[in-house]
C-alpha positions as CSV (number, residue, x, y, z in Angstrom):
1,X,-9.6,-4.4,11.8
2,X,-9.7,-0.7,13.5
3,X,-9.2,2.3,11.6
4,X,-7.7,5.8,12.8
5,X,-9.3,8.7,12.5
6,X,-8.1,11.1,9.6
7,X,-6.5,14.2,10.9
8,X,-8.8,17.1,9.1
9,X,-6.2,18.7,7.1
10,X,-5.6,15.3,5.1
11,X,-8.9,14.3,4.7
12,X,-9.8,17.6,2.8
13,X,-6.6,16.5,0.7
14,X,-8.0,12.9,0.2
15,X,-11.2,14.3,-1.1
16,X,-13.0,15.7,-3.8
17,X,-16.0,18.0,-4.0
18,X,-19.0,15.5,-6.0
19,X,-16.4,13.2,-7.3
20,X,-17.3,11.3,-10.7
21,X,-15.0,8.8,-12.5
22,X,-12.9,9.4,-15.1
23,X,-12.5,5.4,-15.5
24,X,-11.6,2.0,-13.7
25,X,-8.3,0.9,-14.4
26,X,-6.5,-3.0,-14.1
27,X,-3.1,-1.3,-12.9
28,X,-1.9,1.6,-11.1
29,X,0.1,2.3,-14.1
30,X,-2.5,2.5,-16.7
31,X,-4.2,4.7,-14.0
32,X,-1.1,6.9,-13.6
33,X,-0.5,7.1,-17.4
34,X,-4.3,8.4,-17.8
35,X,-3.5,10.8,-15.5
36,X,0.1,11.9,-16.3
37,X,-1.8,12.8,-20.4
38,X,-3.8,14.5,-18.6
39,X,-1.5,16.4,-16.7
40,X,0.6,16.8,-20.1
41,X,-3.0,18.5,-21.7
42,X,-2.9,21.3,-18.8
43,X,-6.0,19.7,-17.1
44,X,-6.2,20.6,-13.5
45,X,-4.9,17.6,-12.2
46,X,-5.0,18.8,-8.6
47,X,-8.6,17.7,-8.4
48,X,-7.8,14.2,-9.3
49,X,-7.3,11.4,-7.8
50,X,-6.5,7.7,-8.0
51,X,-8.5,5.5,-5.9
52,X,-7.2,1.8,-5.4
53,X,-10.5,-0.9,-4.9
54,X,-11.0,-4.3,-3.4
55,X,-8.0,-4.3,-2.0
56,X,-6.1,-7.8,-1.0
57,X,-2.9,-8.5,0.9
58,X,-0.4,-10.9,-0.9
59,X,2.2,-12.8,1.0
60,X,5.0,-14.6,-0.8
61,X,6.5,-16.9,1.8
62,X,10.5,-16.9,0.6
63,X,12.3,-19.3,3.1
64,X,11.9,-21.3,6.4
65,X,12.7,-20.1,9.8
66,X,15.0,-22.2,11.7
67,X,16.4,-20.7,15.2
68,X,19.7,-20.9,13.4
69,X,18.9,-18.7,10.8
70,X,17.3,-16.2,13.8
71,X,20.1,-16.4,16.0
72,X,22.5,-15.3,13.0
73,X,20.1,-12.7,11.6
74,X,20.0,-11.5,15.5
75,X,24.2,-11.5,15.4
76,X,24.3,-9.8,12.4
77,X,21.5,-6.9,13.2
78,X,23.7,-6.8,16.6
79,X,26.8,-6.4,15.4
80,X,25.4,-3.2,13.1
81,X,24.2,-1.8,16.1
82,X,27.5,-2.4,17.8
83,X,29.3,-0.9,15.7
84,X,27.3,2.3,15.3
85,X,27.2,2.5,19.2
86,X,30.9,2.2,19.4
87,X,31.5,4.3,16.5
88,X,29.9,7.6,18.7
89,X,31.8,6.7,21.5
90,X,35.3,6.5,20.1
91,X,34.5,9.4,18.5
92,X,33.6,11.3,21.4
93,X,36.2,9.4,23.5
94,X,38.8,12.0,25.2
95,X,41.5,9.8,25.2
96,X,41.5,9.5,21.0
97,X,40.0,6.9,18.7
98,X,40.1,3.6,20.2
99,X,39.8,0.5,17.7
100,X,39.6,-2.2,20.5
101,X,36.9,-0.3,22.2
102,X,35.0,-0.6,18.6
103,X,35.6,-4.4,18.2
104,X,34.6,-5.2,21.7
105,X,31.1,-2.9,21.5
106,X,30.6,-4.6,18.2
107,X,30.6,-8.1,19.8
108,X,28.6,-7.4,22.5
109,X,26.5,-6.1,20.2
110,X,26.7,-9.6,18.2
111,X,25.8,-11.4,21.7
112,X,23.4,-9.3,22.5
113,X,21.4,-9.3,19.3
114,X,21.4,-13.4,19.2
115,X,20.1,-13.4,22.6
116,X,17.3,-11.4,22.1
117,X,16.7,-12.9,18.5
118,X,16.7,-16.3,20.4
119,X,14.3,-15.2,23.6
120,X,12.2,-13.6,21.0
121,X,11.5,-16.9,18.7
122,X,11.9,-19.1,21.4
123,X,7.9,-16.9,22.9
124,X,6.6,-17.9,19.6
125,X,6.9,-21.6,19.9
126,X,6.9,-22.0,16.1
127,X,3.8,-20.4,15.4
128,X,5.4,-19.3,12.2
129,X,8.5,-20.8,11.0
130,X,8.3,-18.6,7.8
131,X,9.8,-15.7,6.0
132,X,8.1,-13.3,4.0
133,X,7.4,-10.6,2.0
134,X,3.7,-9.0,1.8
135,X,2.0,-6.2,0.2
136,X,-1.5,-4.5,0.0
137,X,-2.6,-4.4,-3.6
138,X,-6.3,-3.5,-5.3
139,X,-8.2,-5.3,-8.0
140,X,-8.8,-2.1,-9.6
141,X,-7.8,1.6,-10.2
142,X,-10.4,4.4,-10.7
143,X,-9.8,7.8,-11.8
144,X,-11.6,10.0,-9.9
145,X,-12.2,13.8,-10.8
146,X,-13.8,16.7,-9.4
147,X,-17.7,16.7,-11.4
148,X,-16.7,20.1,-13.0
149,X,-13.8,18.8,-14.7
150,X,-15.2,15.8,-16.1
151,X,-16.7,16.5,-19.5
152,X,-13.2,18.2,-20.5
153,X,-10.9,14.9,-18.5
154,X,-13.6,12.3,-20.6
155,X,-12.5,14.0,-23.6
156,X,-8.8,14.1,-23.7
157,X,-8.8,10.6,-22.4
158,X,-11.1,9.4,-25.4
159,X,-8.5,11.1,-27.8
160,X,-5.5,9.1,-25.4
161,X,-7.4,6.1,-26.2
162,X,-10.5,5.5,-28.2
163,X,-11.1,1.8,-27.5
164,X,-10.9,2.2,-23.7
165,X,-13.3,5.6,-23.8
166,X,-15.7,3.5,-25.7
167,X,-15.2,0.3,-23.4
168,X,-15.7,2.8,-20.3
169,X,-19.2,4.7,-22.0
170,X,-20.7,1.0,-22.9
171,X,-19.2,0.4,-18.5
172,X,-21.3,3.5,-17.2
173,X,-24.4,3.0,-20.0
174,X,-24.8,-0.4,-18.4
175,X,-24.0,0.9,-14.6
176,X,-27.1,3.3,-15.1
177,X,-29.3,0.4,-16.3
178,X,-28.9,-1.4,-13.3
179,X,-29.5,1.5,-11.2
180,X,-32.3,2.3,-13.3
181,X,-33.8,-1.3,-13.2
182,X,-32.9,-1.7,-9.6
183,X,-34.9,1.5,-9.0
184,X,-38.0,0.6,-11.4
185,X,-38.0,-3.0,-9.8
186,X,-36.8,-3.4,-6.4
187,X,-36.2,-7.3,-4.9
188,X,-39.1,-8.5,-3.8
189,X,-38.8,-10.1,-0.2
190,X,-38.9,-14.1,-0.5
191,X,-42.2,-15.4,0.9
192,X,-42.2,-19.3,3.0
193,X,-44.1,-21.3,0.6
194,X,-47.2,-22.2,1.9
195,X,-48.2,-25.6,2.9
């Protein structure tokens, strides 16, 4: 998968100057509510941000695809354009507003669309005889804030929820004892036994 490159301008906006977390969240909304308290406490919210991770795509497949239900979706999309398409030129017409000149741009339109509906599924050969809907989702949400801020956005969200500040301490305590342990102890490389 290829990336673009950020344009400078938002990546400055997409960043934050020694970022440290506020906490991980399950949903963007639990995320969003953290921050909107915080907003509602006149923190500085403008050097916070909400970072989605391990993200997944989800695809719900809703219906089959039969060249039936291509060609039709192809008439139908047609006929809109049709009718826009027709709809400019009677009103620009000279000679007045012409219904029949409508209704005849709105089914060539029709033709038109199931045409190129048809040539179009008829390339796939079936590869996918699916509809669907998909969407990009994370696993997690962290709040992220500026490392200034973060004594003073720890504190009002310990007071928004005192179970979940306590849940997030015993999260980081046990974060820097890996780190710690992973520093004190690094993995030894695995030797061939000998024979």
């Amino acid at each position: 998968m290829s990336t673009q490159p950020m344009r400078p301008g938002l990546r400055a906006a997409l960043s934050l100057e020694y970022p440290m977390s506020l906490g991980v969240h399950d949903t963007y909304e639990e995320a969003q509510k953290a921050v909107d308290y915080l907003s509602d406490h006149e923190f500085p919210v403008q050097d916070v941000m909400i970072v989605g991770t391990d993200l997944k795509q989800i695809e719900r497949v809703t219906g089959r695809l039969t060249q039936g239900r291509v060609v039709g979706a192809g008439a139908l999309s047609g006929m809109w354009l049709g009718l826009f398409v027709g709809t400019i030129f009677a009103v620009f017409d000279p000679s007045g507003f012409n219904i029949v000149s409508i209704i005849s741009t709105v089914l060539f339109g029709a033709v038109f669309g199931m045409v190129w509906a048809w040539f179009g599924y008829r390339l796939t050969r079936g590869q996918r005889d699916f509809t669907s809907v998909s969407q990009v989702v994370a696993a997690k949400y962290e709040v992220l804030v500026e490392h200034r801020h973060v004594t003073r956005g720890r504190e009002l969200l310990a007071q928004m929820d005192p179970m979940k500040a306590a849940q997030e301490q015993v999260r980081q305590a046990q974060e820097a004892e890996r780190a710690r342990l992973a520093t004190e102890h690094p993995a030894q490389p695995q030797q061939p036994p000998q024979a």
